[in-house]
C-alpha positions as CSV (number, residue, x, y, z in Angstrom):
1,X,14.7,-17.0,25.0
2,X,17.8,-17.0,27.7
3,X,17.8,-20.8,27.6
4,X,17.9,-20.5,23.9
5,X,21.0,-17.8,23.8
6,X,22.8,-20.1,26.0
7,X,22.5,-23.0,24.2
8,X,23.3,-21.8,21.3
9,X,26.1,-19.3,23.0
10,X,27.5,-22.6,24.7
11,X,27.0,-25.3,22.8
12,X,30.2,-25.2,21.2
13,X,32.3,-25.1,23.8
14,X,31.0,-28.5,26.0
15,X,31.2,-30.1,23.0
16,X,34.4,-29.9,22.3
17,X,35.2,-31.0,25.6
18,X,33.1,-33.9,24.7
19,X,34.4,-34.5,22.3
20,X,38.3,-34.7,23.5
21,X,36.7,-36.6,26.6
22,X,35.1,-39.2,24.2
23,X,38.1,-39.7,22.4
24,X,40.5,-39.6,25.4
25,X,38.8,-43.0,26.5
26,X,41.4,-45.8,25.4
27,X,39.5,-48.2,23.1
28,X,40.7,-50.8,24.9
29,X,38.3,-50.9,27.2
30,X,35.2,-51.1,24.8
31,X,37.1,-54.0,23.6
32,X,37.3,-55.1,27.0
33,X,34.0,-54.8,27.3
34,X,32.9,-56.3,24.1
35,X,34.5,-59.3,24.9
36,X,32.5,-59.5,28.5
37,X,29.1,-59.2,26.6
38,X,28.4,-55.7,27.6
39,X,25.6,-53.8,25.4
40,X,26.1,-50.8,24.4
41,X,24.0,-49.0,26.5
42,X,26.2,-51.4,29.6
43,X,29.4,-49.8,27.6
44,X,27.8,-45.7,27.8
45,X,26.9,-46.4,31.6
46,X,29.9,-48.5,32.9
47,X,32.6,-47.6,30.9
48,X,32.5,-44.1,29.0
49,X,30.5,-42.2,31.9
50,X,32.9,-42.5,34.5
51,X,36.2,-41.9,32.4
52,X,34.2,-39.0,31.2
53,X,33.1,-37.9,35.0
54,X,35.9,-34.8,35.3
55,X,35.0,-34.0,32.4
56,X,31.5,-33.4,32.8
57,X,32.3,-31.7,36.3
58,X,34.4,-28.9,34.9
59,X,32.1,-28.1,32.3
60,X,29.0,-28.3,34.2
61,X,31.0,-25.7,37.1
62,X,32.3,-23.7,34.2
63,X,28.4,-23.4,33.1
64,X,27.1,-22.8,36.6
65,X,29.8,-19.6,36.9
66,X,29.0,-18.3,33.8
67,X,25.4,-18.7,34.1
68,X,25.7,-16.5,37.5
69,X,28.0,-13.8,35.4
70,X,25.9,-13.7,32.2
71,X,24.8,-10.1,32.9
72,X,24.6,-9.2,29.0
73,X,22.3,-11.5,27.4
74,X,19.6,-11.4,29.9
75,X,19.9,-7.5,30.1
76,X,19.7,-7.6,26.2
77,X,17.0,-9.9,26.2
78,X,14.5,-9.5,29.3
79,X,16.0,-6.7,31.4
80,X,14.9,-9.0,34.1
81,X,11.2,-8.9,33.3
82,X,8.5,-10.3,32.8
83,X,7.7,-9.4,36.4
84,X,11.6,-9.7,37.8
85,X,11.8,-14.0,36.9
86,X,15.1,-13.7,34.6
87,X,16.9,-12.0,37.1
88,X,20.1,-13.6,37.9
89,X,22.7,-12.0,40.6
90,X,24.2,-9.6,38.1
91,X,21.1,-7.8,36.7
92,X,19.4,-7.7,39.8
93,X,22.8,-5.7,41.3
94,X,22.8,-3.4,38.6
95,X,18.9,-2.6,38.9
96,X,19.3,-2.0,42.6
97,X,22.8,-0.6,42.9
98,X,23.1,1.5,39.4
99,X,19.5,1.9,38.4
100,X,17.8,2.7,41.9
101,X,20.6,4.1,43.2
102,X,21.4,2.2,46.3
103,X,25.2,1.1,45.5
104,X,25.9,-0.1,49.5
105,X,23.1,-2.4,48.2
106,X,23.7,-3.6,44.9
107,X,27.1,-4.3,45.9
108,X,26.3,-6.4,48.7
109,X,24.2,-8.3,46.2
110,X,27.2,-8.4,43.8
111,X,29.6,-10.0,46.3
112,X,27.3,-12.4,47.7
113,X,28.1,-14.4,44.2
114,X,31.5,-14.7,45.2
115,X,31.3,-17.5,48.2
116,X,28.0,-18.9,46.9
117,X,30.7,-19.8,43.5
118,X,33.3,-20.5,45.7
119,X,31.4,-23.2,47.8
120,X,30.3,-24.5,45.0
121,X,33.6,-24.8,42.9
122,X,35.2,-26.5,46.6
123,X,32.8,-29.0,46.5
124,X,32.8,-30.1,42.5
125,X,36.8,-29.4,42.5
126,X,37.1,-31.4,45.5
127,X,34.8,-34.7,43.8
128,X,36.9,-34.5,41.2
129,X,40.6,-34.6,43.0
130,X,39.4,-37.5,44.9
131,X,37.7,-39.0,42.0
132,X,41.2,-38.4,40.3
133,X,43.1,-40.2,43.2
134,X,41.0,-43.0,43.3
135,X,41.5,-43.8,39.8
């Protein structure tokens, strides 16, 4: 039911950027590429994925951060349950910190989302400059 809520929560948004990726891709080269013989399935793979790469980088980091932050829905939904396996970072600090009672804890848990999003942002972020630059 959370992988449901966030489809449908999400689903909007990433395909816009789609969307504005697909048609940010300069039809020359699918004419280009027409002309060489390439397939279409040759065109999806060698020319539309990789002008599309940023793209799909910042949207999948954007849905990694708010997957960590979505506190609501799985609170709404599961309250971590059955059995503690919808827990995400954000409920889990709230049980232990506000529900339990040991803030020192829940806090700790809480910040510990920070540099596991920021490693993870340097590193996509990172692909993507030099992924820029190369281009």
């Amino acid at each position: 039911s959370v992988i449901l809520v966030n489809v449908w929560v999400g689903a909007p948004f990433f395909l816009i950027m789609y969307l504005a990726a697909l048609k940010s891709i300069p039809e020359d080269l699918y004419e280009a590429a027409s002309i060489d013989g390439a397939s279409a399935w040759q065109k999806l793979i060698h020319v539309t994925l990789p002008m599309m790469r940023n793209i799909i980088a910042i949207t999948v980091l954007f849905s990694i951060i708010v997957t960590f932050a979505n506190f609501d829905i799985v609170r709404v939904l599961t309250q971590g349950g059955p059995r503690n396996s919808t827990h995400l970072f954000a409920t889990y600090a709230f049980r232990v910190g506000i529900e339990s009672g040991d803030i020192p804890l829940g806090a700790a848990v809480s910040l510990f989302m920070f540099p596991a999003l920021a490693i993870l942002a340097f590193i996509i972020l990172r692909n993507v400059r030099q992924r820029t630059v190369s281009i």
